[in-house]
N, C-alpha and C positions, 0 to 999 in steps of 0.2 A: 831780464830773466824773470821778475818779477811778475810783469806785465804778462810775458808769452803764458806765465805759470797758470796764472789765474783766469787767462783767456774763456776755452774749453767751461770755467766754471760763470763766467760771465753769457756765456752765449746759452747755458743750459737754463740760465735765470731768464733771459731774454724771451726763453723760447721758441729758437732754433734749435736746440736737440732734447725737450724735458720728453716728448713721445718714447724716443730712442732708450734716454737714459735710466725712465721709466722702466719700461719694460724689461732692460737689462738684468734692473735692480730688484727684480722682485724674483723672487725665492722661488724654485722651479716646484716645489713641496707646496706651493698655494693655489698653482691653477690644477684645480680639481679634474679628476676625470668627468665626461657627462656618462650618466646611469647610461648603459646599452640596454635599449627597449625591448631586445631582444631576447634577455635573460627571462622574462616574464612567461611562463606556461602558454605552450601555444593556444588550452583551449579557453585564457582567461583573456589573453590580447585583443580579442574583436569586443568583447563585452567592455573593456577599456578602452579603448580607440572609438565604439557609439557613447561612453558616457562622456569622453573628452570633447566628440563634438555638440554636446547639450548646450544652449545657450543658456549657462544661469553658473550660479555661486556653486563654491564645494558645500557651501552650508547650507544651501536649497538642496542642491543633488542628495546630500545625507539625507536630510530629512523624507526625503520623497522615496529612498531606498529603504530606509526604516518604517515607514506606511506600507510600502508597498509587501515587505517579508511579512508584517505584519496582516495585513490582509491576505498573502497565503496561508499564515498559519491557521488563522478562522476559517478558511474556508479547506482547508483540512481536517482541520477537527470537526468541522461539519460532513465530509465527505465520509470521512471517518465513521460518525455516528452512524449515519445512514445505510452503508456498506455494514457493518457491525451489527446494527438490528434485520437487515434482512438476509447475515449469514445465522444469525440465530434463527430466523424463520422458517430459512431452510433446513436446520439443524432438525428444529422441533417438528417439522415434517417428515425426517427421516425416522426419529425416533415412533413416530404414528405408523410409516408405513412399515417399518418392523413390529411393531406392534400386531399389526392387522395380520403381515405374513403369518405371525404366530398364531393368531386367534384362528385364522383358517386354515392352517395344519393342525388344531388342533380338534377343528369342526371333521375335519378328514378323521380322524383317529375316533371323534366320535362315533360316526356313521360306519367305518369300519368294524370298533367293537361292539354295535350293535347286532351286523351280519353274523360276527363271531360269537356273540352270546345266542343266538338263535340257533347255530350249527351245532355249538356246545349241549343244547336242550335236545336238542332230535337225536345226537348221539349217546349221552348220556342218562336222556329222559329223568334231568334235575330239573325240578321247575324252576329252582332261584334262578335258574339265568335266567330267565325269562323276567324275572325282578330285575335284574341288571340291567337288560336294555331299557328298561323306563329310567334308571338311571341316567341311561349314558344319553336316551332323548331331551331329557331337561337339561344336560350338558350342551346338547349341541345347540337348543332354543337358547340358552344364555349365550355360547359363543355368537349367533346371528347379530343377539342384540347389541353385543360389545362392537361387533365387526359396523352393527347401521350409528353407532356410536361416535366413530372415528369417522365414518362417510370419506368422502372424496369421489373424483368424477366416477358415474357409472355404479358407484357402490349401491346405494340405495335402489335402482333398477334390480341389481343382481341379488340383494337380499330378498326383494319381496318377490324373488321370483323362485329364489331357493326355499321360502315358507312355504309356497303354495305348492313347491315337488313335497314338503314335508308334510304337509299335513297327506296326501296322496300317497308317502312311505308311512304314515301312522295308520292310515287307514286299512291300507294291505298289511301290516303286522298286526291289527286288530282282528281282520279274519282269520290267520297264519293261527293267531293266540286261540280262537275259541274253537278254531279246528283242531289245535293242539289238546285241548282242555277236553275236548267230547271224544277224545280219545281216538281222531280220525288223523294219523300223522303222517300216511304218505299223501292224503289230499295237500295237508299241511306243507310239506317239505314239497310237493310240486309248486303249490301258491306261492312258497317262498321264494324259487327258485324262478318264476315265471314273471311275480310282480314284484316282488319286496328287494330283493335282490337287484333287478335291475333297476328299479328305481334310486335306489343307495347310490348306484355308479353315477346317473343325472347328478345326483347330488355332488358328487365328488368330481365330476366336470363341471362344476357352477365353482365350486371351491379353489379348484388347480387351476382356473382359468384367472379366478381373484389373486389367484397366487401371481401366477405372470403377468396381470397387469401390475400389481403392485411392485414386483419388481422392475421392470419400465420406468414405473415412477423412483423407483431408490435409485435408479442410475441416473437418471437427469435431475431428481435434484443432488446427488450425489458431485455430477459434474457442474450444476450450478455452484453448488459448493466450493469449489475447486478454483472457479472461474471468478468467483466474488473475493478469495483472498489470493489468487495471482492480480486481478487489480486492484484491490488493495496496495500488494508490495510496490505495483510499479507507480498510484498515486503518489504514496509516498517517498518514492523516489525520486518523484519528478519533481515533487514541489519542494522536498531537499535539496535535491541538485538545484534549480532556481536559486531558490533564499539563498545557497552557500557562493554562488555565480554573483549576484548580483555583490554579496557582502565582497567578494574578494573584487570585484570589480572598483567598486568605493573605497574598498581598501588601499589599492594600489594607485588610481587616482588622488587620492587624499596623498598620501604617502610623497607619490609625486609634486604634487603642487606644493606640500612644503620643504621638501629637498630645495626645488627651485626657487624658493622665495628665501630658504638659509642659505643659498649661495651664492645670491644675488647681495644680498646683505653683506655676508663676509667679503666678498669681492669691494664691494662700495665700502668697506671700512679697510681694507687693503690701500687699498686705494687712496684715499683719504689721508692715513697716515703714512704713505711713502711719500706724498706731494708735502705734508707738515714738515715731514722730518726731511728733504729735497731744502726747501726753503727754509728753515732753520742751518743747514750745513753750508749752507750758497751764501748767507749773511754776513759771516765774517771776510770773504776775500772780497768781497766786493768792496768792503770799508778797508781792506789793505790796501787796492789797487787806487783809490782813490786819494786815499793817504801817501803813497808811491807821487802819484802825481803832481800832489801837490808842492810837497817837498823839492820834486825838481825844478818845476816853477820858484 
């Protein structure tokens, strides 16, 4: 009885069944699940699977992921810069060609209340108005100068083309005046109406025409504007989505490779101490059975 008992513990020492008995013996709670790769975000998986097949360390792979977010970031904040200073340029272009619009609505309002201070005198026969419109000419010479101030395409052609209708409207208001003064005012009031008058409108077509080019100009650079911070957004989207791809990428790799190296470990120490403690519990019946036999001898 003895013999047969200790059999089974004899043959497991031998090593006819320690595979078997092995395996038995180990606690269903120790073989771990493997991670399902599948849990992983479908759109980080390919960026995992090209870093897994890189032929180098997880501690190379890091470092060359951290250079590399790092070299987006600089060259973001360069893109940045650049994009930044020429949506300011454009800005400060906008703010000119408003500017301009005004200055040449307000050349229009000169020339306008010029013809009106003229009409006002032949109806009234006040000569101040007639003092007025030398006012409202020095107004409209300063507006010329502000408008050749600001320039852009065409502007300067259009200014000295608009002096030379003016000095040709100062001229026929200068005959208008001393026809007016010599006391001949429907000579006057026909001059005005024949020259001075229609010269005003030239004017105001050189003006209204400055006008809609420059509005031309406020809508493209208005959509350059536009156009410089929708890419803007999307730079910086791309090169965040990057950086955050690549870190999750390294992240989950790293992750990985130490799951697998702690449960290779824990295994190898499973391991290890089920065969210790195996051969510790097999020690004594073998020194029974042996003791058995001797005795019957």
């Amino acid at each position: 009885m003895t013999a047969s008992g200790t059999g089974p513990r004899i043959l497991a020492v031998n090593g006819e069944g320690d595979n078997r008995d092995l395996a038995k013996d180990l606690p269903d709670d120790l073989n771990l699940p493997e991670r399902d790769p599948d849990r992983l975000p479908p759109f980080i998986r390919p960026a995992v699977d090209f870093t897994a097949r890189i032929r180098a360390t997880v501690h190379t792979k890091m470092l060359a992921a951290f250079l590399l977010i790092a070299v987006l970031l600089v060259s973001m904040g360069i893109l940045s810069i650049v994009v930044i200073r020429q949506t300011n340029q454009r800005a400060s272009d906008l703010i000119e060609l408003q500017q301009l619009n005004d200055l040449a609505r307000q050349g229009i309002y000169s020339v306008t209340a010029q013809s009106h201070f003229r009409a006002m005198a032949f109806l009234t026969k006040d000569t101040s108005y007639n003092d007025k419109i030398q006012t409202a000419k020095a107004d409209f010479t300063q507006r010329l100068t502000d408008i050749a101030a600001i320039g852009g395409p065409g502007v300067q052609a259009r200014v000295e083309r608009m002096r030379s209708i003016d000095k040709r409207y100062s001229a026929a208001g200068t005959e208008v005046l001393a026809l007016y003064d010599a006391g001949e005012l429907k000579r006057a009031e026909n001059l005005h109406i024949s020259a001075e008058h229609t010269i005003s409108h030239e004017l105001e077509d050189e003006l209204n025409a400055l006008i809609a080019s420059s509005e031309k100009r406020i809508d493209d650079a208005s959509a350059a504007l536009g156009s410089l911070h929708r890419f803007l957004m999307v730079a910086v989207g791309v090169f965040s989505g990057i950086s955050l791809l690549i870190a999750l990428a390294l992240g989950a790799h790293w992750r990985g490779s130490r799951t697998a190296i702690s449960r290779s470990r824990s295994r190898f120490r499973i391991a290890t101490s089920s065969a210790a403690s195996r051969s510790t519990s097999t020690g004594p019946a073998i020194s029974s059975r042996r003791c058995t036999g001797s005795s019957r001898v």
